[in-house]
VMD Tcl script that builds the backbone (N, CA, C; Angstrom):
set m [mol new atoms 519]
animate dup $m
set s [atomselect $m all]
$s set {name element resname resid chain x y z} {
  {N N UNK 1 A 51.118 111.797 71.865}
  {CA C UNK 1 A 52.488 111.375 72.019}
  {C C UNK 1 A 53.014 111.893 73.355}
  {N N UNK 2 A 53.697 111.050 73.885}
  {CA C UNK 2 A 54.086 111.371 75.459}
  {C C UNK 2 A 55.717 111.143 75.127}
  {N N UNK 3 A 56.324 112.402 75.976}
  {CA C UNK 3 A 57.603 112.933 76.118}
  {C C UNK 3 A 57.900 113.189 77.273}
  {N N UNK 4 A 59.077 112.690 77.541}
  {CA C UNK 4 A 59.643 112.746 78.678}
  {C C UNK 4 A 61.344 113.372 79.336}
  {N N UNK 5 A 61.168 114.539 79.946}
  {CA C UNK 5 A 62.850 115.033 79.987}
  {C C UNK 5 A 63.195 114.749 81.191}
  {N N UNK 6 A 64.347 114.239 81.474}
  {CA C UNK 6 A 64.639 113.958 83.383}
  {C C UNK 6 A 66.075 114.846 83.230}
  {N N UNK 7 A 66.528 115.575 84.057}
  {CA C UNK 7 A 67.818 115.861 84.158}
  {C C UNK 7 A 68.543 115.835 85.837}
  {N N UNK 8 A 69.497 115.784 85.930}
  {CA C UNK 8 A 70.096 115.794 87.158}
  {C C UNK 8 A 71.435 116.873 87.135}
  {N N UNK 9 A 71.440 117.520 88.206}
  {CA C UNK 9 A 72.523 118.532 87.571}
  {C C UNK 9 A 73.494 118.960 89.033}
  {N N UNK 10 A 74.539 119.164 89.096}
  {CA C UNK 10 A 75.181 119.199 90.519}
  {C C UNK 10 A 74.752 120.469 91.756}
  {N N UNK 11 A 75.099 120.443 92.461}
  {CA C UNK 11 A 74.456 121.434 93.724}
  {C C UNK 11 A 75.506 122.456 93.952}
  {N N UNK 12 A 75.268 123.814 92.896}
  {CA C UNK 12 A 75.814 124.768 93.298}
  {C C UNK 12 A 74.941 125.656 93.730}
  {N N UNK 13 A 73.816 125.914 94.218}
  {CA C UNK 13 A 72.833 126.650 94.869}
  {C C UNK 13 A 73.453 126.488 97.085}
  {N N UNK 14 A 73.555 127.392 97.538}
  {CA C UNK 14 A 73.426 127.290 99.021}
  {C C UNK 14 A 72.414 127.182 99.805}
  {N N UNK 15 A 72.188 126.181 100.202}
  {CA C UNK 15 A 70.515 125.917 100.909}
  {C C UNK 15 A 70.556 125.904 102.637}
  {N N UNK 16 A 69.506 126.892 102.564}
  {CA C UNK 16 A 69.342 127.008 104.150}
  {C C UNK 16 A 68.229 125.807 104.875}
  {N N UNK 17 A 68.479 124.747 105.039}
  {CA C UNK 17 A 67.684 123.718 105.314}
  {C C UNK 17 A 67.075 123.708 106.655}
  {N N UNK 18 A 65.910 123.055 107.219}
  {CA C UNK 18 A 65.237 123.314 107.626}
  {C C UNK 18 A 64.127 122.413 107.999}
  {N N UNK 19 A 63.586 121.846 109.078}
  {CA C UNK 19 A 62.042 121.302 108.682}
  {C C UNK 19 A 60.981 121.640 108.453}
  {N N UNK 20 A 60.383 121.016 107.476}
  {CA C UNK 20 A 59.443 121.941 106.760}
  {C C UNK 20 A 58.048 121.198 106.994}
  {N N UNK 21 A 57.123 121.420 107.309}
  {CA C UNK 21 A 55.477 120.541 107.168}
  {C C UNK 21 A 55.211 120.946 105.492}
  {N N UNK 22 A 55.479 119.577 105.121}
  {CA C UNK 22 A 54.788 120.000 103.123}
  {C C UNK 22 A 53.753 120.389 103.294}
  {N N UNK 23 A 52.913 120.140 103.980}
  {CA C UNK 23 A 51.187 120.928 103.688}
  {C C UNK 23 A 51.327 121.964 104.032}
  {N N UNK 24 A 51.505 122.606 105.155}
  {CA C UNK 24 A 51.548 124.268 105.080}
  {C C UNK 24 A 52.510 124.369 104.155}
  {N N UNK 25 A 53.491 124.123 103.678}
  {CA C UNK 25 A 54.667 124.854 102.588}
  {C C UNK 25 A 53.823 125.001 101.471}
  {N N UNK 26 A 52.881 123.708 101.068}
  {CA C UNK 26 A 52.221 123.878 99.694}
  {C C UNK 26 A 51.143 125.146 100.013}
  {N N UNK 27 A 50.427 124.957 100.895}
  {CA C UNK 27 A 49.115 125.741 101.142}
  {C C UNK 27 A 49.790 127.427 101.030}
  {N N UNK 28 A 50.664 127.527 102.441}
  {CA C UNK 28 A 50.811 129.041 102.022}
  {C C UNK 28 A 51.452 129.137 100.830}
  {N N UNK 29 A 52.913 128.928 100.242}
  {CA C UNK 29 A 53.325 129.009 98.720}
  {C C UNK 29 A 52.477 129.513 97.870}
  {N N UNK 30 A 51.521 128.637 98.113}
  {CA C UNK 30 A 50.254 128.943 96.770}
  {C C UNK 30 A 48.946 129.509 96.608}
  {N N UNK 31 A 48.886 130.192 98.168}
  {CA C UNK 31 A 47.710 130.500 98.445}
  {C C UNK 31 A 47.438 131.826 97.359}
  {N N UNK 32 A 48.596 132.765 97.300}
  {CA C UNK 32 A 48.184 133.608 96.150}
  {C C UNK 32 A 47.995 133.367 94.702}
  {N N UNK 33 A 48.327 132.382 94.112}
  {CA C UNK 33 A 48.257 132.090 93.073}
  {C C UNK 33 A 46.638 131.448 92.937}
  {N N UNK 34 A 46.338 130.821 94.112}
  {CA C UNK 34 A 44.910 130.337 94.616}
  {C C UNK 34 A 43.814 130.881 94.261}
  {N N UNK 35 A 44.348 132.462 94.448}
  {CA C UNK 35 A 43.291 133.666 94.088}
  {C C UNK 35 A 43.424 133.957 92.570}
  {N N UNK 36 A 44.159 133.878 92.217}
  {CA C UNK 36 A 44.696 134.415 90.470}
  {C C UNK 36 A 43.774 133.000 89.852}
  {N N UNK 37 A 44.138 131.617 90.358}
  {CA C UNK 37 A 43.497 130.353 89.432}
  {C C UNK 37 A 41.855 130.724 88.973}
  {N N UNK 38 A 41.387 130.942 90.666}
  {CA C UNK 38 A 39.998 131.638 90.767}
  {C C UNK 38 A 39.623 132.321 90.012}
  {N N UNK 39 A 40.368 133.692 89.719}
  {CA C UNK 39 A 39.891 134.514 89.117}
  {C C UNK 39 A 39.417 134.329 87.217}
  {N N UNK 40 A 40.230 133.673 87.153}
  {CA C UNK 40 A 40.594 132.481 85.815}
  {C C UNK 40 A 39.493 131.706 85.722}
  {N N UNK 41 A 38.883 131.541 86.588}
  {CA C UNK 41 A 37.949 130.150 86.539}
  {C C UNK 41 A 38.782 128.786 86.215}
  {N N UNK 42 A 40.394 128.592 87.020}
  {CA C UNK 42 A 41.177 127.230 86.817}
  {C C UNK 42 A 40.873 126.521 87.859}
  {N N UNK 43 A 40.644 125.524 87.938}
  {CA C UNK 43 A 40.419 124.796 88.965}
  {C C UNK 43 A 41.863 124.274 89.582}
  {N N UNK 44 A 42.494 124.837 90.660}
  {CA C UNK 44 A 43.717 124.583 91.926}
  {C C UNK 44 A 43.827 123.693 92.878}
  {N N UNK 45 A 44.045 122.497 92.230}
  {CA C UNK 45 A 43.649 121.406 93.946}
  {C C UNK 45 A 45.182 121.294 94.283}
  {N N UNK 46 A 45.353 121.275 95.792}
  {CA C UNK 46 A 46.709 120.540 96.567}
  {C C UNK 46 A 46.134 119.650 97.316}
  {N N UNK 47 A 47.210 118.998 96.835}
  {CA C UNK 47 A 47.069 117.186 98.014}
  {C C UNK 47 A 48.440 117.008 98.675}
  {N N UNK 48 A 48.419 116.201 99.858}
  {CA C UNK 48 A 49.406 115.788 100.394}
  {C C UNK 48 A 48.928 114.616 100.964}
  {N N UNK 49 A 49.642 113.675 100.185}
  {CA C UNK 49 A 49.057 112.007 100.552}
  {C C UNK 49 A 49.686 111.807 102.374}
  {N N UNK 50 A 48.264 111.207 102.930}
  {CA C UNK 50 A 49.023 111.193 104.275}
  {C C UNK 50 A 50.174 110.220 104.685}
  {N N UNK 51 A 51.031 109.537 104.109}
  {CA C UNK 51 A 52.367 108.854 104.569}
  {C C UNK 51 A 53.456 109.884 104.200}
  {N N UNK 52 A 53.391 111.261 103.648}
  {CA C UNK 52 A 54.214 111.786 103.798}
  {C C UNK 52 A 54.772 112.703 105.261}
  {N N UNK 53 A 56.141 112.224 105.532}
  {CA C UNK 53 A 56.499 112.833 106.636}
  {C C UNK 53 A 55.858 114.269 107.058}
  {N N UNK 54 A 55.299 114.137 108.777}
  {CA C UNK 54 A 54.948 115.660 109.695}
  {C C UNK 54 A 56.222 116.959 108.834}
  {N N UNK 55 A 57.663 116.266 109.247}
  {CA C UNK 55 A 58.444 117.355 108.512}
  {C C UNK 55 A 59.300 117.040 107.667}
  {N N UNK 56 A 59.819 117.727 106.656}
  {CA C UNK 56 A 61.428 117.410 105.947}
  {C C UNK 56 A 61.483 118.206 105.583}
  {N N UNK 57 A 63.169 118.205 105.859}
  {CA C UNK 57 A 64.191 118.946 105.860}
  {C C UNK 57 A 64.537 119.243 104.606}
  {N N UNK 58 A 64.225 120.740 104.353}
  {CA C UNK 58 A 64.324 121.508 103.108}
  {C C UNK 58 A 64.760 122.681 103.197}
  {N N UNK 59 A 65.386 123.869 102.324}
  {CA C UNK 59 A 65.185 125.235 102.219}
  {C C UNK 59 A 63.948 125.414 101.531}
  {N N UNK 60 A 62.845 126.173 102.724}
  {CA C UNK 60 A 61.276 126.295 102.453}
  {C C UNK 60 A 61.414 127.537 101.819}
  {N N UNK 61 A 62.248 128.593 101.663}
  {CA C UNK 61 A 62.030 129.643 100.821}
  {C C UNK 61 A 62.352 128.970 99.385}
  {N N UNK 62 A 63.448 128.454 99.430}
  {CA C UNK 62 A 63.413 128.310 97.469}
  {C C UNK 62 A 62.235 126.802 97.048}
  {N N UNK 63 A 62.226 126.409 97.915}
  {CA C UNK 63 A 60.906 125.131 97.479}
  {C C UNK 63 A 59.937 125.654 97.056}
  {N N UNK 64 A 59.673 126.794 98.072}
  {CA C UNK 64 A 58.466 127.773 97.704}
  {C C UNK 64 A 58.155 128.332 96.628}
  {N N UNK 65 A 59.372 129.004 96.263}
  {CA C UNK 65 A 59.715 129.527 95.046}
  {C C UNK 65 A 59.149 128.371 93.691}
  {N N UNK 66 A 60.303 127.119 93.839}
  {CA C UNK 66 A 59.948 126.642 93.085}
  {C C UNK 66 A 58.490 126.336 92.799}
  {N N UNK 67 A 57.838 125.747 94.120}
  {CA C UNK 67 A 56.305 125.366 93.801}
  {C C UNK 67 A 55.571 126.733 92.705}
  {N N UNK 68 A 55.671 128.161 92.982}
  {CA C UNK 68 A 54.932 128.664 92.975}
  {C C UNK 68 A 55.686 129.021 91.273}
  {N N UNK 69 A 56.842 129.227 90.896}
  {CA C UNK 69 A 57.031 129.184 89.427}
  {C C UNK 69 A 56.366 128.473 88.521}
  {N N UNK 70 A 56.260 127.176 89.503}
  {CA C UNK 70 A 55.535 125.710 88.643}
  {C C UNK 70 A 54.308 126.152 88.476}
  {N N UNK 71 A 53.545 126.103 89.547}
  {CA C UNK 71 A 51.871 126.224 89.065}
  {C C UNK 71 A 52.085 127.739 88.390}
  {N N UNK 72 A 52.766 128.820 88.453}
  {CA C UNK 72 A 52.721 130.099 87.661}
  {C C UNK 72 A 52.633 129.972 85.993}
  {N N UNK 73 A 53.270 128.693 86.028}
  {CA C UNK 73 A 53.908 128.402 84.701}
  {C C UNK 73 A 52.463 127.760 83.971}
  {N N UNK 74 A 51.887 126.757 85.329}
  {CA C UNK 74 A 50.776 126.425 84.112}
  {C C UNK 74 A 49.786 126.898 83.702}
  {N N UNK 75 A 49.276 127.639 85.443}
  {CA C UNK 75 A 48.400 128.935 84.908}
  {C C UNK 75 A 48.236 130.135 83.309}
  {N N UNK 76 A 49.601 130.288 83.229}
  {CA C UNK 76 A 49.928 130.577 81.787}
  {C C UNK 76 A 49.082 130.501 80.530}
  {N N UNK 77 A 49.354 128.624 81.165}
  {CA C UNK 77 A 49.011 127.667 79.577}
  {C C UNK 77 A 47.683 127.165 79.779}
  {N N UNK 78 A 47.071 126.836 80.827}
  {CA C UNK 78 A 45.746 126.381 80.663}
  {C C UNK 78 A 44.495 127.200 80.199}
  {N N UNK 79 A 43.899 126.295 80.452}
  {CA C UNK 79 A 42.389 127.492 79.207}
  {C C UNK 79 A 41.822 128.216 80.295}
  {N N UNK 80 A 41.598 129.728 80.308}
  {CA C UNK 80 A 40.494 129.950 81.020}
  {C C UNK 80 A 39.337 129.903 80.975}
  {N N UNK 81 A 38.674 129.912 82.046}
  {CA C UNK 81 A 36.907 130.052 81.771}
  {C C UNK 81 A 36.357 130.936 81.526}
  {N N UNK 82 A 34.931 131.171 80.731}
  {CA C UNK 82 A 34.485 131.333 80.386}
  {C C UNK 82 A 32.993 132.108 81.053}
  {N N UNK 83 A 31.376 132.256 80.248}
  {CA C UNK 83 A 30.724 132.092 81.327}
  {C C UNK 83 A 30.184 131.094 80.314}
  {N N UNK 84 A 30.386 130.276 79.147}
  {CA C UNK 84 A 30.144 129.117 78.728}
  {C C UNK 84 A 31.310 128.094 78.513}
  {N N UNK 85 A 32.203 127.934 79.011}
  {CA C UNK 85 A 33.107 126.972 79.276}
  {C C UNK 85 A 33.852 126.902 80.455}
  {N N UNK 86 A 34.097 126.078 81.224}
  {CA C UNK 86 A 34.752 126.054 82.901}
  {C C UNK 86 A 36.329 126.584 81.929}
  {N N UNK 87 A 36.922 126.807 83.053}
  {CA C UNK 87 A 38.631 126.787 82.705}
  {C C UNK 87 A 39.241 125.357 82.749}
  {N N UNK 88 A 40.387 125.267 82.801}
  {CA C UNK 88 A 41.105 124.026 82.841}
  {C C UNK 88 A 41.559 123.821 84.381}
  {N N UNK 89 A 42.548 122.680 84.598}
  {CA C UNK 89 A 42.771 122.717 85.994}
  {C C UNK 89 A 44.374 122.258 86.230}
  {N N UNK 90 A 44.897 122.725 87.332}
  {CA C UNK 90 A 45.927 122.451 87.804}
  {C C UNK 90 A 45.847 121.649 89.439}
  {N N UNK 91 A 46.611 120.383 89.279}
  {CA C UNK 91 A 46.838 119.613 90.450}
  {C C UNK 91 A 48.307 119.521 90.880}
  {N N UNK 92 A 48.382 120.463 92.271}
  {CA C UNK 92 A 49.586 119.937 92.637}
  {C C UNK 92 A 49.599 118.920 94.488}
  {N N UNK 93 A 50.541 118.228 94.378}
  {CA C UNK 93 A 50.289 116.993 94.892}
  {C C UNK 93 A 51.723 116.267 95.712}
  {N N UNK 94 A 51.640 116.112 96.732}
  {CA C UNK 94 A 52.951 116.347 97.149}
  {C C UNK 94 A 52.670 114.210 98.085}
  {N N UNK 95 A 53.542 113.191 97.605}
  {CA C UNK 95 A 53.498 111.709 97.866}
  {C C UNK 95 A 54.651 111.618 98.715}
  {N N UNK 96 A 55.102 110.518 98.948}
  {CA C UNK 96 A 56.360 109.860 100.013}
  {C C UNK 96 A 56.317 108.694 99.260}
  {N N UNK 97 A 57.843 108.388 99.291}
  {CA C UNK 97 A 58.152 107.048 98.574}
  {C C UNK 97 A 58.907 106.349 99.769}
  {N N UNK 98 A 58.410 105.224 100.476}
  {CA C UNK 98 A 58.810 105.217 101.449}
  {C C UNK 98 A 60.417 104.634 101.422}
  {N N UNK 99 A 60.637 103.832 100.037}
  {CA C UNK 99 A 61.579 102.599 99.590}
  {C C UNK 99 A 62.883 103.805 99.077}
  {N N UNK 100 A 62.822 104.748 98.541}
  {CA C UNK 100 A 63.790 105.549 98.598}
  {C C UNK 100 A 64.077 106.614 99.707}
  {N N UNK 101 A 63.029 107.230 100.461}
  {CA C UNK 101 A 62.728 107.558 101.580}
  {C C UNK 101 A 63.051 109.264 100.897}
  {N N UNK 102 A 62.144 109.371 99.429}
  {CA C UNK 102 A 62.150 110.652 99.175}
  {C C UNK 102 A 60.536 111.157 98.817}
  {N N UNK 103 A 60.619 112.612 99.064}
  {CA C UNK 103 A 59.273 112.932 98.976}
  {C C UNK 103 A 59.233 113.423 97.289}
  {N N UNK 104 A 58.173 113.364 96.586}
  {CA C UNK 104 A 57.684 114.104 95.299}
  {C C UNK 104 A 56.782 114.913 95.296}
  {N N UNK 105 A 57.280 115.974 94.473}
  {CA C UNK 105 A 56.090 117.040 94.334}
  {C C UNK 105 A 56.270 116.577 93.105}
  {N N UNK 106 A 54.257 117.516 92.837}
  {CA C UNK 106 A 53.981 116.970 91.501}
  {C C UNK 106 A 52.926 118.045 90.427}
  {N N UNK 107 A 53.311 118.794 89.799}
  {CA C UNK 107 A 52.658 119.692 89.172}
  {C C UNK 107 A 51.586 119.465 88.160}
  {N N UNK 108 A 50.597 119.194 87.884}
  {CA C UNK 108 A 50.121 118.383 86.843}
  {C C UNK 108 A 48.853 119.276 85.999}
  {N N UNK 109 A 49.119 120.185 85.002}
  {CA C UNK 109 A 47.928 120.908 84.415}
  {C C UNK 109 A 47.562 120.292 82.843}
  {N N UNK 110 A 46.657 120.138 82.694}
  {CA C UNK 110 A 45.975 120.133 81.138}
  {C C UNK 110 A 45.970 121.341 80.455}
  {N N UNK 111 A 46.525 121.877 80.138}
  {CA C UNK 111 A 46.694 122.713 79.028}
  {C C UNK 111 A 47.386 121.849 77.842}
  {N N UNK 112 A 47.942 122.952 76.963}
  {CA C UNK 112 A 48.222 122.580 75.342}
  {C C UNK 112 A 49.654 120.995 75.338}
  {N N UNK 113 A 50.226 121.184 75.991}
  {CA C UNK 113 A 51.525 120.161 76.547}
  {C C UNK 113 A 52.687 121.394 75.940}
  {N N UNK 114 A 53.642 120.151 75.950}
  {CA C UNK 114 A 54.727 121.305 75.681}
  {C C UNK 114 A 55.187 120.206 74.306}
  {N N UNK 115 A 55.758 120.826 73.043}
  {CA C UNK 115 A 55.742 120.425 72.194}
  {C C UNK 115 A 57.047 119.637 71.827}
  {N N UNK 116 A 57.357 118.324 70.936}
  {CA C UNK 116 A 58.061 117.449 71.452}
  {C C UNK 116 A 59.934 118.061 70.804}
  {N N UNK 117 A 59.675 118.694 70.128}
  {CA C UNK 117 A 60.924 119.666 69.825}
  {C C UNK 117 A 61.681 120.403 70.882}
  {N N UNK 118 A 60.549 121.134 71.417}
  {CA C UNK 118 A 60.609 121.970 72.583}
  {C C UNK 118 A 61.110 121.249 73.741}
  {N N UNK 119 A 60.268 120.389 74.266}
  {CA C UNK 119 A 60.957 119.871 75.433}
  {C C UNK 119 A 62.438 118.814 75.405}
  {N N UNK 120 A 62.919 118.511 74.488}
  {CA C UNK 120 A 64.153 117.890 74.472}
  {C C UNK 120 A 65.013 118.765 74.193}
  {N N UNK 121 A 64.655 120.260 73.879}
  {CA C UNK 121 A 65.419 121.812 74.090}
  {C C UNK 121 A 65.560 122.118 75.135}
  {N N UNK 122 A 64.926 121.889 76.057}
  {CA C UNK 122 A 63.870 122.857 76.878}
  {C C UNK 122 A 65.442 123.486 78.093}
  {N N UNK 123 A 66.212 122.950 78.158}
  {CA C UNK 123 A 67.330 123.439 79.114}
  {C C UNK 123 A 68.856 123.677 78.246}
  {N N UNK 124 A 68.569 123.555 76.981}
  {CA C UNK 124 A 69.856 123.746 76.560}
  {C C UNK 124 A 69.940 124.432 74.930}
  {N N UNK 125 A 68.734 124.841 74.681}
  {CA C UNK 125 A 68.545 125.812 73.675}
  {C C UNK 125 A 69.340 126.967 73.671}
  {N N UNK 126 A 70.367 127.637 72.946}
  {CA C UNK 126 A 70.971 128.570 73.077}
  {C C UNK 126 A 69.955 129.634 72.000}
  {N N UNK 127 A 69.090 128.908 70.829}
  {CA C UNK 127 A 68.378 129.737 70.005}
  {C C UNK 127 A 67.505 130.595 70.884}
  {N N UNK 128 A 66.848 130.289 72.195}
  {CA C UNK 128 A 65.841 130.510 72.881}
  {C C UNK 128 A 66.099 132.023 73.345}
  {N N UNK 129 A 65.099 132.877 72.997}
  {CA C UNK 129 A 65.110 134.583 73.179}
  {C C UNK 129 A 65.476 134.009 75.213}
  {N N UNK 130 A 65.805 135.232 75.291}
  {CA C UNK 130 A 66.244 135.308 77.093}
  {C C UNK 130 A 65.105 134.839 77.746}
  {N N UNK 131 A 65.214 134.710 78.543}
  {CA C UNK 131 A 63.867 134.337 79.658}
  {C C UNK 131 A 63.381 133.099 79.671}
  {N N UNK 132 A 63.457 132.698 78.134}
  {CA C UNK 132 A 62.142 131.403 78.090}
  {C C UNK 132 A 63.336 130.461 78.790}
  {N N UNK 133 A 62.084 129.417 79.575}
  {CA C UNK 133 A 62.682 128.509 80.011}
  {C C UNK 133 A 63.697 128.926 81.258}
  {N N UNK 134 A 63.562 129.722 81.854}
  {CA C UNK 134 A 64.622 130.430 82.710}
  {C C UNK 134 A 63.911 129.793 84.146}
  {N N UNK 135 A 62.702 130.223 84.121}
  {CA C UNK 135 A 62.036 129.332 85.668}
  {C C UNK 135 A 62.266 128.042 85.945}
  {N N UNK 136 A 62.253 127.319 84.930}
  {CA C UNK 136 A 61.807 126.091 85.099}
  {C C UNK 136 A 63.812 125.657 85.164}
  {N N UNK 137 A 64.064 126.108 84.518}
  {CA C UNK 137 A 65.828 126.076 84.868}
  {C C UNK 137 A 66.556 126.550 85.956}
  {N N UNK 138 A 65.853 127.230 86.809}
  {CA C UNK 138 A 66.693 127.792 88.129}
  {C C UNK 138 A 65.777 126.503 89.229}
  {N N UNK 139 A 64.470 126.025 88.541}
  {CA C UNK 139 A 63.741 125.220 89.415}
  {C C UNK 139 A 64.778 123.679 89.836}
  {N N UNK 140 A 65.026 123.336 88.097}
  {CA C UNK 140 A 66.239 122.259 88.283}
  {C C UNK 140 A 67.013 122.548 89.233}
  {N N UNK 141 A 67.412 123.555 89.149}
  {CA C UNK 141 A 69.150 123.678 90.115}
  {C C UNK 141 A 68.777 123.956 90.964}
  {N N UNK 142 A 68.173 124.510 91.762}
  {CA C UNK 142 A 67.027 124.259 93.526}
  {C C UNK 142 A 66.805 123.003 93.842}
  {N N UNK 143 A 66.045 121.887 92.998}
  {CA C UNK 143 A 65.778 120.846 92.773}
  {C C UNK 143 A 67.273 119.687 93.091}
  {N N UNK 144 A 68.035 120.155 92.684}
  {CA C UNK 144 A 69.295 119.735 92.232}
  {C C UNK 144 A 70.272 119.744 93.679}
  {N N UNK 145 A 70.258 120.997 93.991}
  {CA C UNK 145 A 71.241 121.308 95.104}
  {C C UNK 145 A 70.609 120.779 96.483}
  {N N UNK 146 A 69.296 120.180 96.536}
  {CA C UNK 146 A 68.718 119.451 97.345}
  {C C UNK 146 A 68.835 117.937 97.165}
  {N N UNK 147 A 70.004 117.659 96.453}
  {CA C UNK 147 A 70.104 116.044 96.021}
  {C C UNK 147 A 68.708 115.265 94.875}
  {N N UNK 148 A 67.790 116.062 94.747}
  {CA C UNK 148 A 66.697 115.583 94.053}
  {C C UNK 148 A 66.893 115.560 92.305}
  {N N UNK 149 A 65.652 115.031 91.841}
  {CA C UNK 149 A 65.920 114.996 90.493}
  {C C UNK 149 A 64.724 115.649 89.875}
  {N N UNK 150 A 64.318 116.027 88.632}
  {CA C UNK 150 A 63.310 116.504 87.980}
  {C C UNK 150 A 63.341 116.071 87.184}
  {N N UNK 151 A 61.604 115.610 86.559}
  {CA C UNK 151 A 61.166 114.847 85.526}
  {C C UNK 151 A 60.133 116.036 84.642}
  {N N UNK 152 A 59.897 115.833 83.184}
  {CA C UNK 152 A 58.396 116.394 82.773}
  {C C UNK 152 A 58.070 115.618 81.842}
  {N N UNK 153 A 56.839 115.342 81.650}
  {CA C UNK 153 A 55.692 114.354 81.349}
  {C C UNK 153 A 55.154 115.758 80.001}
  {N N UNK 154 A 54.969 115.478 79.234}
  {CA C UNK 154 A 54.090 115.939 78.277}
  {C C UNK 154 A 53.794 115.346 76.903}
  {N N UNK 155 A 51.768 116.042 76.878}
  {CA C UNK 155 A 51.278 115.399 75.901}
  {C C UNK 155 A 50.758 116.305 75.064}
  {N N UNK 156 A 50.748 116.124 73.655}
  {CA C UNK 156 A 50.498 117.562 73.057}
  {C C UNK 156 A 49.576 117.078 72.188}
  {N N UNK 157 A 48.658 115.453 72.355}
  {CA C UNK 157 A 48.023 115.547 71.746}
  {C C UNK 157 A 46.289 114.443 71.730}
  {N N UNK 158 A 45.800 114.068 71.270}
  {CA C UNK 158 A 44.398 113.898 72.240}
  {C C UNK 158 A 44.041 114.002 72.944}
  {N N UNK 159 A 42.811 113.477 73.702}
  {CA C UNK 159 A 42.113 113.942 74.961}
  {C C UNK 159 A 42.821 114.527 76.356}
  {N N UNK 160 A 43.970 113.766 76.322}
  {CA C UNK 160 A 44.621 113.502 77.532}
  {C C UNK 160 A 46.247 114.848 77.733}
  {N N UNK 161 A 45.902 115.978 76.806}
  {CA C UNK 161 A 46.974 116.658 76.705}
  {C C UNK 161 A 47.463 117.033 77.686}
  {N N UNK 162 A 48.872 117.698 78.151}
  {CA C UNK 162 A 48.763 118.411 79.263}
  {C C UNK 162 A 50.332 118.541 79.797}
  {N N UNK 163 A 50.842 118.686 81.050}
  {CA C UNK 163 A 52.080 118.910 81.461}
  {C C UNK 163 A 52.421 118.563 82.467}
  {N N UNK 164 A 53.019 117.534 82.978}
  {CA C UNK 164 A 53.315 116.901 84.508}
  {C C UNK 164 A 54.551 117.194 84.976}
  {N N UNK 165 A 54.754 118.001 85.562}
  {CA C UNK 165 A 56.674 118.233 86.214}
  {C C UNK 165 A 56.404 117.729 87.649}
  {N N UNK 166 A 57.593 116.518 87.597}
  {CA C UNK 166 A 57.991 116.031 88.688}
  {C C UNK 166 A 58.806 116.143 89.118}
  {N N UNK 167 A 59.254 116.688 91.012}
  {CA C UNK 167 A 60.235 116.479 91.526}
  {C C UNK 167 A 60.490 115.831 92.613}
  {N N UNK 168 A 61.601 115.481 92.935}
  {CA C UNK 168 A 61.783 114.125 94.176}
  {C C UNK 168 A 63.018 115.260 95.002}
  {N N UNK 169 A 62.638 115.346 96.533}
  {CA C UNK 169 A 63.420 115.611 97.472}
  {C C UNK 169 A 63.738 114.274 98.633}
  {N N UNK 170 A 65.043 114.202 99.054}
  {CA C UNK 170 A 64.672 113.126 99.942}
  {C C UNK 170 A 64.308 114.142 101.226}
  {N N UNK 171 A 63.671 112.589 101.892}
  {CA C UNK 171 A 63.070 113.441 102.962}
  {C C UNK 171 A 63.773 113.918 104.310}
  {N N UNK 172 A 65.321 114.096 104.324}
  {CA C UNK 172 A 65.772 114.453 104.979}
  {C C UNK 172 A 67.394 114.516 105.001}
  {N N UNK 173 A 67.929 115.543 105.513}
  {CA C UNK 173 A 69.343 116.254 104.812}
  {C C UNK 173 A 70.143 115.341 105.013}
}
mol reanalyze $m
mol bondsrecalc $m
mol representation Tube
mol addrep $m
């Protein structure tokens, strides 16, 4: 079963904007977490499809942030390896839409998904002990105060399980 949460939320965050090259932003961002996937035996790929703009204009410290909460988050949940089973894997993946003229990042791990209760909670649970859900909620409003929107994709159940968080920045202030 596939679930889907999109929210949009207004821009009270202050952003120091900036041009940014997405490939170095993704590469360094994540290069430490790079080492942690490793150590895991998770498999870490970044892509940056080449029609996405040389630069756009972002605050590269909280993007950063965000990227690196995201893959932190799935690292979490995916399986590790083994020395008789590989680990699981995380793809993050950064496209250009040329027709809205915004860029997407794209988080995408196979682990357990997120469960379909859960994610139509997932930002407005008051039952929820402190913390949970706190990353992925300051990620919105980063997300947010950059004019962008955030999506998550999850499947919690056959072959194909797993967790896709999408976000859209346009590509320039």
């Amino acid at each position: 079963m596939t679930r889907r949460l999109e929210t949009i939320v207004g821009d009270a965050i202050p952003l120091n904007r900036v041009p940014t090259d997405a490939r170095r932003l993704l590469e360094s961002s994540l290069a430490s977490l790079k080492g942690q996937a490793d150590a895991f035996d998770v498999a870490l790929s970044i892509g940056v499809d080449a029609d996405v703009p040389a630069t756009v204009t972002l605050d590269r410290g909280k993007i950063a942030w965000a990227l690196t909460a995201l893959v932190g988050n799935a690292l979490r949940y995916v399986r590790r390896g083994s020395q008789t089973m590989p680990g699981g894997s995380i793809a993050v993946r950064a496209s250009y839409d040329e027709v809205s003229r915004q860029v997407l990042f794209q988080v995408h791990d196979d682990g357990p998904g997120i469960p379909p209760d859960r994610l139509r909670s997932l930002f407005s649970d008051p039952a929820d002990p402190p913390g949970i859900g706190l990353a992925l909620t300051m990620v919105r409003d980063v997300v947010a105060a950059h004019g962008g929107t955030l999506a998550i994709d999850s499947r919690t159940d056959g072959l194909t399980r797993g967790t896709t968080v999408r976000f859209t920045l346009p590509a320039a202030a």
